[in-house]
Backbone bond lengths (Angstrom), bond angles and torsions (degrees), N, CA, C in turn:
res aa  C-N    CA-C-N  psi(-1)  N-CA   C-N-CA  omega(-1)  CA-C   N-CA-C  phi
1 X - - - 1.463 - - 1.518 109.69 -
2 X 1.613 118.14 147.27 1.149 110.17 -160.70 1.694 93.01 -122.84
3 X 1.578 111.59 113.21 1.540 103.32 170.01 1.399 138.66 -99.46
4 X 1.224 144.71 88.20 1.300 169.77 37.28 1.653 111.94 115.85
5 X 1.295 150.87 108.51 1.323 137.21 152.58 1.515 117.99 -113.92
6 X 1.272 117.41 113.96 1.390 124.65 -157.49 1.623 115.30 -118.31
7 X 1.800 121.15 170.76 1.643 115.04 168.62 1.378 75.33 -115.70
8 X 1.715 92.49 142.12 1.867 108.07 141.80 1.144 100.17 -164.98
9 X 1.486 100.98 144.74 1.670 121.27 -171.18 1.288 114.80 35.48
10 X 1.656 84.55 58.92 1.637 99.83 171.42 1.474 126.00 72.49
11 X 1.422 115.24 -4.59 1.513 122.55 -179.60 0.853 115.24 -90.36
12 X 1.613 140.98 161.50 1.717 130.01 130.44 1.447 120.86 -85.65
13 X 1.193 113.84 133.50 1.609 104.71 -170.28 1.777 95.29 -132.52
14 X 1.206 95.68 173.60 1.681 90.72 160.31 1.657 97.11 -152.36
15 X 1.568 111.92 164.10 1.377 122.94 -176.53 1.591 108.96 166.01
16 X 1.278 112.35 153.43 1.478 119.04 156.14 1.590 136.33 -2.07
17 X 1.627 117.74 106.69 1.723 110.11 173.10 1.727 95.00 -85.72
18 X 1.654 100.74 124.16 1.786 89.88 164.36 1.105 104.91 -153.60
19 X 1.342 106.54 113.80 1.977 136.44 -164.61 1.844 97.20 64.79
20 X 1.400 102.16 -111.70 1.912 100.70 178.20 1.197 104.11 -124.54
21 X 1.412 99.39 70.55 2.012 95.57 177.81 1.801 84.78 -158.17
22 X 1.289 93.77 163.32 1.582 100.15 -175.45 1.440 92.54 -128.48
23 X 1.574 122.45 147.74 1.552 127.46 177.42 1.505 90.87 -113.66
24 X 1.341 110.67 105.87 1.725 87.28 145.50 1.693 147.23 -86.02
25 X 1.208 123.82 159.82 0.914 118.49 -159.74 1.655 122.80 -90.38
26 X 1.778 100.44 127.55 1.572 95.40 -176.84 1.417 142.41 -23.78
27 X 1.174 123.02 131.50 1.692 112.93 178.25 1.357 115.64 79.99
28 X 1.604 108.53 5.11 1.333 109.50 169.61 1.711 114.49 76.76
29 X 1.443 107.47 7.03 1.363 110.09 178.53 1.575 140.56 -46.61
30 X 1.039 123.14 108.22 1.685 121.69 -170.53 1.963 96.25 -62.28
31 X 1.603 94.77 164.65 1.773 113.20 -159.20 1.480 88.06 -83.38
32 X 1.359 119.65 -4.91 1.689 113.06 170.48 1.964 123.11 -84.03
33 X 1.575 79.82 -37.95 1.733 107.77 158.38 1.576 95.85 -31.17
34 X 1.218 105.63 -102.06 1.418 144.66 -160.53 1.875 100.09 -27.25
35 X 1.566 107.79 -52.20 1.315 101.85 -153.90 1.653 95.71 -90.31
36 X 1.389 123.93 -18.34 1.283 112.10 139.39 1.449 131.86 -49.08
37 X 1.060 134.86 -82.32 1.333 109.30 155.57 1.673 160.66 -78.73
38 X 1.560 92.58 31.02 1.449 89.29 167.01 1.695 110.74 96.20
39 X 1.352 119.61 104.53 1.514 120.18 179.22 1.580 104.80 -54.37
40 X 1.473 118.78 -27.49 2.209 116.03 -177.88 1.642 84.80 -67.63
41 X 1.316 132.30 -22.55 1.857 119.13 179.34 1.029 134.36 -75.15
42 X 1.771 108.63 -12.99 1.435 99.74 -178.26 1.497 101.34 -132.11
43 X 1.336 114.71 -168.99 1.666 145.46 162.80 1.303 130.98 -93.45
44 X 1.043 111.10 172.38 1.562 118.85 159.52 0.955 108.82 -158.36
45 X 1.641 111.19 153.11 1.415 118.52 -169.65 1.619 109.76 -117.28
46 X 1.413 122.21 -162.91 1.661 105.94 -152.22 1.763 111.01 -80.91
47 X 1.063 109.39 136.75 1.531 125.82 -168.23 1.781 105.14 -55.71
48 X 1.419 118.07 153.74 1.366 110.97 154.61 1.758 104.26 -126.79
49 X 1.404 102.69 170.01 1.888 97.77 -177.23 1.308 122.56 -49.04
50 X 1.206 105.52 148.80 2.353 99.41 -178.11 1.421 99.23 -83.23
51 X 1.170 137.57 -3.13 1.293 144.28 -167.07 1.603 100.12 -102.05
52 X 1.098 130.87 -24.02 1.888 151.80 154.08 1.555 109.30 -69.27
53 X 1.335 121.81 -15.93 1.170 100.47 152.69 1.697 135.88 -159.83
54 X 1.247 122.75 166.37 1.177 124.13 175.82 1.632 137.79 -49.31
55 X 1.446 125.37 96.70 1.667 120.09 -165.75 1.319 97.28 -77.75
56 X 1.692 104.73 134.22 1.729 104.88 139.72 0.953 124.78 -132.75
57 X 1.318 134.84 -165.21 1.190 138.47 -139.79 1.658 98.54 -70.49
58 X 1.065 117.81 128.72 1.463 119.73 -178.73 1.297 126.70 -40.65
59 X 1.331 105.72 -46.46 1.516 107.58 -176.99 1.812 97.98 -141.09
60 X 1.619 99.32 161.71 1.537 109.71 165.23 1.480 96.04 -122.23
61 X 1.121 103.05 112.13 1.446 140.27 154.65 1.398 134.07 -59.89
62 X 1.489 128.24 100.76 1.397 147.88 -151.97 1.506 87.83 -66.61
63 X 1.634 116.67 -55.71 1.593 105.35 170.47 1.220 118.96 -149.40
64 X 1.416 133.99 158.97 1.577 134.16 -173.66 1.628 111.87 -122.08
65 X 1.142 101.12 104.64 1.529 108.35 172.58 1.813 109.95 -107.33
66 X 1.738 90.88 130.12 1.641 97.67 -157.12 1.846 84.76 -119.45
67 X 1.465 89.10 129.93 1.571 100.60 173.47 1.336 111.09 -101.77
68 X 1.695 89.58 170.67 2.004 74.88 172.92 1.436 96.03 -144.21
69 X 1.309 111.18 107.30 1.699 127.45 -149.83 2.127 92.54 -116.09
70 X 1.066 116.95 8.20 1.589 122.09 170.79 1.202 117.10 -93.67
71 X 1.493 133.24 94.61 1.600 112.40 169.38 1.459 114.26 -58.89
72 X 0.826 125.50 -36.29 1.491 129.03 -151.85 1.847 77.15 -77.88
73 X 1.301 129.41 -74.41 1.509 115.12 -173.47 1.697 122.85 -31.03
74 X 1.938 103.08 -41.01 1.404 107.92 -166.03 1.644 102.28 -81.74
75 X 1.766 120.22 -8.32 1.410 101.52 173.00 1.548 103.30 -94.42
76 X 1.411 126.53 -32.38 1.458 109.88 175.76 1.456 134.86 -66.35
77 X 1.278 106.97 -19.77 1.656 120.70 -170.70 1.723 97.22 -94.63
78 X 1.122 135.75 -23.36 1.272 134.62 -151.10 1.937 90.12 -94.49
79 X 1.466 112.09 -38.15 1.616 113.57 178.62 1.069 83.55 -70.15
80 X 1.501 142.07 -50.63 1.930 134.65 -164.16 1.365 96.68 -34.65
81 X 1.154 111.15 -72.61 1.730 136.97 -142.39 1.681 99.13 -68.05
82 X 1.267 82.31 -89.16 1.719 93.96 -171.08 2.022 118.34 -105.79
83 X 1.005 90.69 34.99 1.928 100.69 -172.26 1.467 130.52 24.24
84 X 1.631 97.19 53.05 1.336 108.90 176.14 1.752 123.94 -103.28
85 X 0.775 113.97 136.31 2.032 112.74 -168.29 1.324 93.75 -69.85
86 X 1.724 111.66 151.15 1.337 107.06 150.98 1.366 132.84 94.64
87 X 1.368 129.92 168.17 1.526 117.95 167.51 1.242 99.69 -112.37
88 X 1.706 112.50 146.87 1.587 131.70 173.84 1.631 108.13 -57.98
89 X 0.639 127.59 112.80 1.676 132.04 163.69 0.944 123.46 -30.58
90 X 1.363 116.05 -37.69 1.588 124.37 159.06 1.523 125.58 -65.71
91 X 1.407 119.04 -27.73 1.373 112.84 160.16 1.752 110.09 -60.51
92 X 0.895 131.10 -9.79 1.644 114.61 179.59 1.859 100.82 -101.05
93 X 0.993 128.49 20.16 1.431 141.21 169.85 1.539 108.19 -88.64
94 X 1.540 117.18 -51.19 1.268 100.60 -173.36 1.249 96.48 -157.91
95 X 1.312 134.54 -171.52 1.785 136.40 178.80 1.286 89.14 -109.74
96 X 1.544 105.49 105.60 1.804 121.09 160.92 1.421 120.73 -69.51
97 X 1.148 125.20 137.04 1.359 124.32 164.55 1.497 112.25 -140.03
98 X 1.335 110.32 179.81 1.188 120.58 -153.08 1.994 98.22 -132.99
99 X 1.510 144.11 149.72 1.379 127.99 110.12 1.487 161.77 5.25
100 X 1.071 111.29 68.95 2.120 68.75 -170.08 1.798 74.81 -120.95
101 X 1.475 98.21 -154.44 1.810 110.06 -135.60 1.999 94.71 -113.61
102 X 2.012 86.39 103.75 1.980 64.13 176.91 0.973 113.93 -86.76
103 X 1.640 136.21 27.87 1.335 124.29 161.09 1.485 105.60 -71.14
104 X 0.967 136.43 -10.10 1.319 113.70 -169.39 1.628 96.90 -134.06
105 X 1.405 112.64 82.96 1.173 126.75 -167.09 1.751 102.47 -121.64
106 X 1.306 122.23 113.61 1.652 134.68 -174.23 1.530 119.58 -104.61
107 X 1.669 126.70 146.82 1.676 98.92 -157.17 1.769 68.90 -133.85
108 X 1.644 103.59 -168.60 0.980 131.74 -177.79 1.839 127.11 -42.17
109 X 1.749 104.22 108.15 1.293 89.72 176.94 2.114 90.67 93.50
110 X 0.957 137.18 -15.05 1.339 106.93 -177.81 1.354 113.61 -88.40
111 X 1.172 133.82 161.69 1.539 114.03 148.19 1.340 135.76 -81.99
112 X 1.272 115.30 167.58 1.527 143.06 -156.23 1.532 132.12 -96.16
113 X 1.940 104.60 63.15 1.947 84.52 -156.63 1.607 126.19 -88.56
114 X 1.027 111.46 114.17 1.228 117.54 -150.18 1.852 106.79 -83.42
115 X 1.003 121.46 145.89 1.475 122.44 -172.15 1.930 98.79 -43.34
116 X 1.171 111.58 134.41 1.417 100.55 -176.70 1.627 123.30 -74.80
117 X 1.620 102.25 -25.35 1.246 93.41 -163.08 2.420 110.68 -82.34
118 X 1.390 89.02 11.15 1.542 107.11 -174.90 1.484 97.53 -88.33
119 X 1.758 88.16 150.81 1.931 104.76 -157.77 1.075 97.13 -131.44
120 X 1.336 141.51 -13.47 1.305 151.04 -145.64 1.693 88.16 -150.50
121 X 1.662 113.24 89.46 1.313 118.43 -172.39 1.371 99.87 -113.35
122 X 1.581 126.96 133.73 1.418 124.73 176.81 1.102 120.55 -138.54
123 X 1.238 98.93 177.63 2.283 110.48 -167.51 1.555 85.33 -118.58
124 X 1.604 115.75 149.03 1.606 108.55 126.34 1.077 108.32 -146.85
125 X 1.640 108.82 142.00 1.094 147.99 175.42 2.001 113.29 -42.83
126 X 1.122 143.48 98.86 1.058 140.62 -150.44 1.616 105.53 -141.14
127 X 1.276 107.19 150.98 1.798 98.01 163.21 1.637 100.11 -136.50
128 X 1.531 128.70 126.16 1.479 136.60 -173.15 1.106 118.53 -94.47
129 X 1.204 128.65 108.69 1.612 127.71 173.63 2.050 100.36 -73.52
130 X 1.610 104.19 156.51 1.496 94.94 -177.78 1.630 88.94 -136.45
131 X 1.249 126.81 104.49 1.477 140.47 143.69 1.251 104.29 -9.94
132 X 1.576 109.18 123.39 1.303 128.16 151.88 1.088 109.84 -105.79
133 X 2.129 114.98 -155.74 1.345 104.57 -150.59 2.054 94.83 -97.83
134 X 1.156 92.44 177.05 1.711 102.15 -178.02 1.712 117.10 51.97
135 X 0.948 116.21 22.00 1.874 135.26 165.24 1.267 102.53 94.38
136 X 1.390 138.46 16.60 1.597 131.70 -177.93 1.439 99.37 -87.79
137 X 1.532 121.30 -178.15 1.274 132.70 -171.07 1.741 88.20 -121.96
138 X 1.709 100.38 133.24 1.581 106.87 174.80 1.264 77.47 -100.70
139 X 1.133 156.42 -100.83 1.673 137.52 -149.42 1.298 112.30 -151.93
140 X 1.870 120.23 -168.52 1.041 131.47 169.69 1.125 135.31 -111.15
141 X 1.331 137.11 164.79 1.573 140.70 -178.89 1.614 112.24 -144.82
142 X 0.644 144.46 -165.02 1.660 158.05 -173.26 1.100 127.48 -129.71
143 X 0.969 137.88 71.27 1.439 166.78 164.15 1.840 131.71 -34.05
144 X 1.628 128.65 78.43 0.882 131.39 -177.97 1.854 119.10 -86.17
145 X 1.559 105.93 98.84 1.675 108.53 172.47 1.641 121.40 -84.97
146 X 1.625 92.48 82.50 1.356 89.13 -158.49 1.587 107.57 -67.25
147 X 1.482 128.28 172.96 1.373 126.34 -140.33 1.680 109.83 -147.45
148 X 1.518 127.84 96.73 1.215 90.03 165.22 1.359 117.25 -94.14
149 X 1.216 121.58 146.51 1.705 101.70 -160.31 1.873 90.23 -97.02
150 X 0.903 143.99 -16.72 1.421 124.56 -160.86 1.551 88.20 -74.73
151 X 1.032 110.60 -75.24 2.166 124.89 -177.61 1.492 82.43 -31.70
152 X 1.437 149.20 -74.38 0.925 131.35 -147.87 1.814 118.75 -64.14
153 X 1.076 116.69 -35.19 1.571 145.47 164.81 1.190 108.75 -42.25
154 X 1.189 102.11 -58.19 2.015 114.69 173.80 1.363 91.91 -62.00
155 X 1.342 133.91 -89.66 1.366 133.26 -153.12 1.430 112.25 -39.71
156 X 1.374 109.11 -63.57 1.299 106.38 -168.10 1.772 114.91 -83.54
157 X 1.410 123.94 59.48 1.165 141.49 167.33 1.806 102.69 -100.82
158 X 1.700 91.99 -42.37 2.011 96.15 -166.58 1.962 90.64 -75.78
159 X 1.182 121.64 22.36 1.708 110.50 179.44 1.247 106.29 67.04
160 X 1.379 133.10 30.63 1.603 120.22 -174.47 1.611 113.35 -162.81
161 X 1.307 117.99 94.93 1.225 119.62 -171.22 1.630 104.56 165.03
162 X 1.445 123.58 -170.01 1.765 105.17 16.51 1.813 107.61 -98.21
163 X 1.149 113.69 168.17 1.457 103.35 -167.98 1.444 106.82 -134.52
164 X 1.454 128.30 -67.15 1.442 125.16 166.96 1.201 120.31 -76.81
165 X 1.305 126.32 -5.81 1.853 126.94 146.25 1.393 114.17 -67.45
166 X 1.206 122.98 -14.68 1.313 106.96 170.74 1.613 121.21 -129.86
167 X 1.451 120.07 -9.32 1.408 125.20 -146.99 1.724 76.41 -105.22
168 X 1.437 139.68 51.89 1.109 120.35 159.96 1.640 116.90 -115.24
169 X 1.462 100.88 -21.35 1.498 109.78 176.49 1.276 111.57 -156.86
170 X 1.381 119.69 151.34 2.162 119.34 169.32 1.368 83.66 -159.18
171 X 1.622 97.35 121.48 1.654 119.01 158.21 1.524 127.33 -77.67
172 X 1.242 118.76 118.82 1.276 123.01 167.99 1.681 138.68 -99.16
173 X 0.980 119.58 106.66 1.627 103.39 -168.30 1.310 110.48 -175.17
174 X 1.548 130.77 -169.94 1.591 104.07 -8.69 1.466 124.34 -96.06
175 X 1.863 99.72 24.32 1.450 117.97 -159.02 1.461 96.33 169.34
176 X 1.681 103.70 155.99 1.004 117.55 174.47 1.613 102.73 -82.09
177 X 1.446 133.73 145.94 1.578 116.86 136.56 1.363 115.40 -106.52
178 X 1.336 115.40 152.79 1.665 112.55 173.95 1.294 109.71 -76.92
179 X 1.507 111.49 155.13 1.349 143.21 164.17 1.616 97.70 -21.84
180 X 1.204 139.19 -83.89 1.217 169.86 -155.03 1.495 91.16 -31.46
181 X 1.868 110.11 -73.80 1.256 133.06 -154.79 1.512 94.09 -51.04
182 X 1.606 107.47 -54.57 1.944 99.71 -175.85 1.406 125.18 -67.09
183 X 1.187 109.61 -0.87 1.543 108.09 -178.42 1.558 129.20 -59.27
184 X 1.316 100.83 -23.61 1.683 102.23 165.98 1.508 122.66 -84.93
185 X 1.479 102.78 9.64 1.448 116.90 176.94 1.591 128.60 -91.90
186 X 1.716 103.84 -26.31 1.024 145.90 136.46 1.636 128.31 24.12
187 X 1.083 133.62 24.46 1.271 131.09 168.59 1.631 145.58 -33.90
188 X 1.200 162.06 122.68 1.656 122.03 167.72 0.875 119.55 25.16
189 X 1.447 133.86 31.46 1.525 135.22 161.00 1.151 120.12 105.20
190 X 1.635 98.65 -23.78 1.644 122.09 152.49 1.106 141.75 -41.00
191 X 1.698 138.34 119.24 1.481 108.42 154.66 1.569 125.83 -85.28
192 X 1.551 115.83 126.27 1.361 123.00 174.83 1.304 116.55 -51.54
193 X 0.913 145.26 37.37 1.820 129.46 -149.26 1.831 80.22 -108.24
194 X 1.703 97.86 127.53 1.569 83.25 138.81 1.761 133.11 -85.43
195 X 1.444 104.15 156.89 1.305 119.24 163.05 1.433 130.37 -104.63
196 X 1.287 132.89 132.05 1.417 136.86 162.74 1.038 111.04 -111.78
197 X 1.890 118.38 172.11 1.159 148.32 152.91 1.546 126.17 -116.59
198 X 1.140 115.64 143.43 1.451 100.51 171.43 1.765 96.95 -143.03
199 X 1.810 110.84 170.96 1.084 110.34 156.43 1.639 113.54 -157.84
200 X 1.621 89.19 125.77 1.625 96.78 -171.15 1.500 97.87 68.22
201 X 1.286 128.23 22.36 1.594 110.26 138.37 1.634 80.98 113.39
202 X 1.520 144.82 -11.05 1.168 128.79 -179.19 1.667 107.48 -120.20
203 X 1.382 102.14 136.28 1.587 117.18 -164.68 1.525 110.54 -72.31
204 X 1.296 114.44 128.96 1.744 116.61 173.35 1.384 124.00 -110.51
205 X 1.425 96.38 -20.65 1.143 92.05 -171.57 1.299 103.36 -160.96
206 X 1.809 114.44 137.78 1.520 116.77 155.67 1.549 126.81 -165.11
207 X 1.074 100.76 141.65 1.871 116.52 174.43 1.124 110.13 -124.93
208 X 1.775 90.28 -178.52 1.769 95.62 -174.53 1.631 94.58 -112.23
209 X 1.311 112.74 151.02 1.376 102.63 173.09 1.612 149.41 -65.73
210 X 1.435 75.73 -11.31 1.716 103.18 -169.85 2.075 95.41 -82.11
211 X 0.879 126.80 16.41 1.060 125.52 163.66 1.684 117.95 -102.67
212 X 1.730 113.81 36.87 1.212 113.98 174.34 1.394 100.09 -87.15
213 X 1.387 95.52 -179.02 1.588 101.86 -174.95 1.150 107.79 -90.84
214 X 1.777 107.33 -38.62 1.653 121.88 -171.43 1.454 105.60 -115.76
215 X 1.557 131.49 139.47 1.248 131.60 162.16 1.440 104.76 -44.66
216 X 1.539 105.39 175.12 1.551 109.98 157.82 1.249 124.70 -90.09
217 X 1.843 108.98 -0.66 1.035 92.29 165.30 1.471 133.70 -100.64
218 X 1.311 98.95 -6.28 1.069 133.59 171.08 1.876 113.07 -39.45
219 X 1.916 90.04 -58.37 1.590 107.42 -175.42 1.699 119.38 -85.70
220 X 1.573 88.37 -4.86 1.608 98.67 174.69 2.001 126.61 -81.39
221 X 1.790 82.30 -27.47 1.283 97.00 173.84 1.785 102.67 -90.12
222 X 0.856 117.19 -23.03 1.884 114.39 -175.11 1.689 87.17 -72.47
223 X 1.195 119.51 -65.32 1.652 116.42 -174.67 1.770 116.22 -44.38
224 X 1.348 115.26 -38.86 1.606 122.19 164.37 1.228 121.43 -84.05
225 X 1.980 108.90 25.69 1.670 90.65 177.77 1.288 85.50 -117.87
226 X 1.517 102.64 143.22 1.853 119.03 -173.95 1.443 101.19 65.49
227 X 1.256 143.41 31.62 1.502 126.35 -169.67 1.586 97.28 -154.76
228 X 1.213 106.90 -140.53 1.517 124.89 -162.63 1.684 115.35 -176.67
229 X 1.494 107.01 89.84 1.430 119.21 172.18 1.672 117.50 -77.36
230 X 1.226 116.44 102.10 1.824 100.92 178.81 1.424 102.87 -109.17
231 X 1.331 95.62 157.87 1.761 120.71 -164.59 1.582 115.87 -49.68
232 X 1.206 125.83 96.60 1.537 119.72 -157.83 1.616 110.86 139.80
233 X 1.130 118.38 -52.01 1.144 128.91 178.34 1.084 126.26 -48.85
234 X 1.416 109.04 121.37 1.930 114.39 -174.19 1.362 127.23 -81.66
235 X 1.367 135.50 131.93 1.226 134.79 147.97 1.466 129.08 -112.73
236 X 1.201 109.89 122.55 1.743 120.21 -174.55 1.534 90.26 -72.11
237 X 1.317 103.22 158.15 1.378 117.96 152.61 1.288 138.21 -80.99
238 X 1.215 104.58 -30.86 1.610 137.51 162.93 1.402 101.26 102.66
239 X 1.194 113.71 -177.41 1.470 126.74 -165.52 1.429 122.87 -35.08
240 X 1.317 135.05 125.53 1.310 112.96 154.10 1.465 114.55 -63.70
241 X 1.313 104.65 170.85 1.602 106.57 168.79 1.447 115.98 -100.71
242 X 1.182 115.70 -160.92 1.856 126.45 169.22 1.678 88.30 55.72
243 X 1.430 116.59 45.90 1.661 97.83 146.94 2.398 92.09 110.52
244 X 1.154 87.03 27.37 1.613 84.89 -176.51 1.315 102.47 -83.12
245 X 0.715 156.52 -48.47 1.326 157.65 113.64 1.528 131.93 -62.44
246 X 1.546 113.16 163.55 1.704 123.71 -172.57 1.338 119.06 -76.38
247 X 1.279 89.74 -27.81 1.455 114.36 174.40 1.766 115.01 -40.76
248 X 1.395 87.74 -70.46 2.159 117.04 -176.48 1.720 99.07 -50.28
249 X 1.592 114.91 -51.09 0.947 125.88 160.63 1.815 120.32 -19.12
250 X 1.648 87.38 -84.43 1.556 111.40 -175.65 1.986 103.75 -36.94
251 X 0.939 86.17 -52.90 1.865 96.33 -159.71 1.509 92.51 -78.27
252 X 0.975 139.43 -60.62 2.102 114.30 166.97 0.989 112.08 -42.55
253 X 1.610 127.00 -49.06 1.970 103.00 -165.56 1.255 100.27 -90.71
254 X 1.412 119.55 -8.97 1.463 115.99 177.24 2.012 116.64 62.70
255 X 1.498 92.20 42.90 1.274 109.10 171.01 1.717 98.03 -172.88
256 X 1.458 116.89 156.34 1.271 129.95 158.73 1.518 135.63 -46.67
257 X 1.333 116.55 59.54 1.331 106.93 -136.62 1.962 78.27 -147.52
258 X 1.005 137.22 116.42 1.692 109.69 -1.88 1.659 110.53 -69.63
259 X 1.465 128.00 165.99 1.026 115.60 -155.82 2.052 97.04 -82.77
260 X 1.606 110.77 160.38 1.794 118.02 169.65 1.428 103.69 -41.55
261 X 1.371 102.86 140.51 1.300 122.72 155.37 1.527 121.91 -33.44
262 X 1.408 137.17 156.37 1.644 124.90 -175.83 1.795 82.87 -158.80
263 X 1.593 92.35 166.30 1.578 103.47 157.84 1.150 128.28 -24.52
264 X 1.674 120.97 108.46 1.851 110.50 167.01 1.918 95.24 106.68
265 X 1.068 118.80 -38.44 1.287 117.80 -166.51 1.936 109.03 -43.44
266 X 1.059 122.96 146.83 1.583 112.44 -168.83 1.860 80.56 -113.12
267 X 1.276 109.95 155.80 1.428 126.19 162.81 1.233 121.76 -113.92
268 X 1.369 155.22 137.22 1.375 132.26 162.87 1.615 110.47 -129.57
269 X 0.769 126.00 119.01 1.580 125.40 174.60 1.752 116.22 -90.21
270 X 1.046 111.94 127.36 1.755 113.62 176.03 1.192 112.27 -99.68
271 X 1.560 114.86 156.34 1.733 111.76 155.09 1.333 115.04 -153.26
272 X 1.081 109.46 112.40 1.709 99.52 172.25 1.531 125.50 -32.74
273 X 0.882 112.52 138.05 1.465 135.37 -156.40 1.514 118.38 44.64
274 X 1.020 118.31 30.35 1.315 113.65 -176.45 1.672 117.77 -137.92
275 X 1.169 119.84 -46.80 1.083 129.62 147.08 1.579 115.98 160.26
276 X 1.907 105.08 -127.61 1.440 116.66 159.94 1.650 126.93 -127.13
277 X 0.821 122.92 127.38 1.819 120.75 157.62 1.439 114.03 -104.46
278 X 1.627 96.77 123.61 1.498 107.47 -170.01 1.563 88.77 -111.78
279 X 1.358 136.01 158.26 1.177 151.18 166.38 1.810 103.42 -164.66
280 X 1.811 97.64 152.45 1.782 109.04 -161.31 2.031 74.11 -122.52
281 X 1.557 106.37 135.29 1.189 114.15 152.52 1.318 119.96 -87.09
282 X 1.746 112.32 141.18 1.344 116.30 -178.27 2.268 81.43 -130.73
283 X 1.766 78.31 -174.19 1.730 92.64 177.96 1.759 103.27 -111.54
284 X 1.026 103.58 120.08 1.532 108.82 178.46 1.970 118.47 -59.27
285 X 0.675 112.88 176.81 2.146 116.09 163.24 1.412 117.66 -69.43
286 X 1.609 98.29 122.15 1.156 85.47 -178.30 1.855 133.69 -83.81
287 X 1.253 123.89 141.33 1.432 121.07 179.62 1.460 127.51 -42.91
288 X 1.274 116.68 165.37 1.476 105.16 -178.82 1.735 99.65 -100.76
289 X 1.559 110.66 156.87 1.113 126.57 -141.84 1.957 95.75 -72.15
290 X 1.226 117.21 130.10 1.847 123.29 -175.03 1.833 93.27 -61.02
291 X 1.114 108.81 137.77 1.255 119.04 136.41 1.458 154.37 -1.49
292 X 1.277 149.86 106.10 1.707 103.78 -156.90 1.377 112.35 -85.40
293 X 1.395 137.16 -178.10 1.272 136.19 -147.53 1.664 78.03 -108.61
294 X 1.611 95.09 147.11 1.783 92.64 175.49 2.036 95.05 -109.14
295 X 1.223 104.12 127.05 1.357 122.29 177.49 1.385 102.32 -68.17
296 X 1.629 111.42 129.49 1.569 102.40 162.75 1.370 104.83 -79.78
297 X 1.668 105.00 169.36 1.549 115.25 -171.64 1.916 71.43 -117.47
298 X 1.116 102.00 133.07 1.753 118.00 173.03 1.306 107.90 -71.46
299 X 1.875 105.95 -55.66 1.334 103.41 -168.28 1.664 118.12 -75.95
300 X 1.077 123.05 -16.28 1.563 133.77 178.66 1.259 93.28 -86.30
301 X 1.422 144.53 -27.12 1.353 134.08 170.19 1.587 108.58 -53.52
302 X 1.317 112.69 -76.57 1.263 131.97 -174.69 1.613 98.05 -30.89
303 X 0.997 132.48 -68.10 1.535 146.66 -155.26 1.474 125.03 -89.01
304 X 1.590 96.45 -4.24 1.786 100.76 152.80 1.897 97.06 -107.69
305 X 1.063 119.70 12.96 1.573 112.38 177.29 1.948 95.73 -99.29
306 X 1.259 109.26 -45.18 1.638 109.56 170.68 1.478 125.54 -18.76
């Protein structure tokens, strides 16, 4: 089953994709509603065409924790970033993840404004499991962590990030599917699905997903240990490899090649059984200029502490 949050005639609604008609769901229930209680809990009432109306991002998400379950991504992107060989040893300890910002969460078809003064503009290729209730997975969607890698490069020099390379946008779409639907996809615990990328209509990159290191459920239970997972809540898988991003790219040929994303560029991400998310990058407004940093003086510290 494919779950859906849409505008028409001016509303946001969410409900059911079935064939080219959309059902929405009784009582006006949001897709957070629902996976709290259970698709056997509710209804839907009579469909209008999917072609009548506007998709967005399926769900808004209380929080998004993005893993990065690809070695092959974490040795190419890591020479991108900061020019280090290899995978950390500590990534094979546990499935790391990171934050980023679901306020600024973008769905199908919108555009992409990316911090303007970033030159090094990126996609990655992702697939999102979304927590239901009692630690199971109600389903998946397709997941874009878009990237600026220079801001991110800077940040993560002080050991802490990345934060304004990434906390400016994450695409979701173009629908939820349930757990259920992928099960014949199903591998070693795996889902087989392939993944692609494209941009402006030419392919860069693709894997299958089932080449994570860790299930999702695996990373669902690491995220609920010492913590608190509630029903809704996203986790990326993180990058595919073989080209999931420009980034993984950049750091094997050891040049920009294919060259960053710019104004107008279209993205589309695929996934077996799930579908497409297309998004067009633009350059967002720019901020007003920070402050300057006030330097401590060490030795005038010390000597008003005396």
């Amino acid at each position: 089953m494919r779950i859906v949050s849409y505008r028409h005639d001016g509303r946001e609604k969410s409900g059911i994709l079935a064939g080219d008609e959309v059902r929405p769901f009784v009582d006006d229930l949001s897709t957070l509603q629902v996976i709290e209680r259970g698709l056997d809990n509710v209804g839907t009432k009579p469909g209008v065409p999917l072609a009548a109306v506007r998709l967005l991002a399926p769900l808004r998400p209380a929080s998004v924790r993005d893993f990065v379950a690809f070695e092959e991504h974490v040795e190419g992107v890591r020479r991108s970033v900061d020019g280090s060989a290899g995978v950390p040893e500590a990534w094979y300890d546990a499935p790391t993840f990171y934050f980023t910002n679901p306020h600024a969460i973008y769905g199908p078809g919108d555009d992409i404004p990316f911090p303007p003064a970033s030159v090094a503009r990126d996609f990655e290729l992702e697939v999102a499991a979304v927590a239901g209730p009692g630690g199971t997975i109600f389903g998946y969607t397709i997941f874009n962590d878009w990237s600026a890698r220079d801001l991110q490069s800077r940040e993560m020099r002080v050991s802490l990030g990345p934060a304004k390379g990434k906390d400016f946008a994450s695409s979701l779409g173009p629908w939820i599917v349930t757990a259920d639907e992928l099960e014949p996809y199903r591998k070693d615990g795996f889902l087989d699905l392939w993944c692609s990328a494209s941009v402006n209509g030419v392919e860069v990159g693709r894997d299958l997903l089932s080449n994570m290191g860790w299930t999702f459920e695996t990373m669902l239970a690491y995220a609920a240990r010492d913590s608190v997972v509630k029903p809704g809540d996203v986790l990326g898988s993180g990058t595919v490899g073989n080209g999931g991003c420009l980034a993984e790219l950049w750091g094997r040929r050891g040049a920009q090649d294919p060259p960053p994303l710019k104004d107008g560029d279209e993205v589309t991400l695929t996934v077996e059984g799930i579908g497409n998310l297309v998004n067009r990058v633009i350059s967002g407004q720019a901020g007003r200029p920070l402050a300057a940093v006030r330097r401590r003086d060490a030795a005038k510290a010390r000597a008003e502490r005396q």
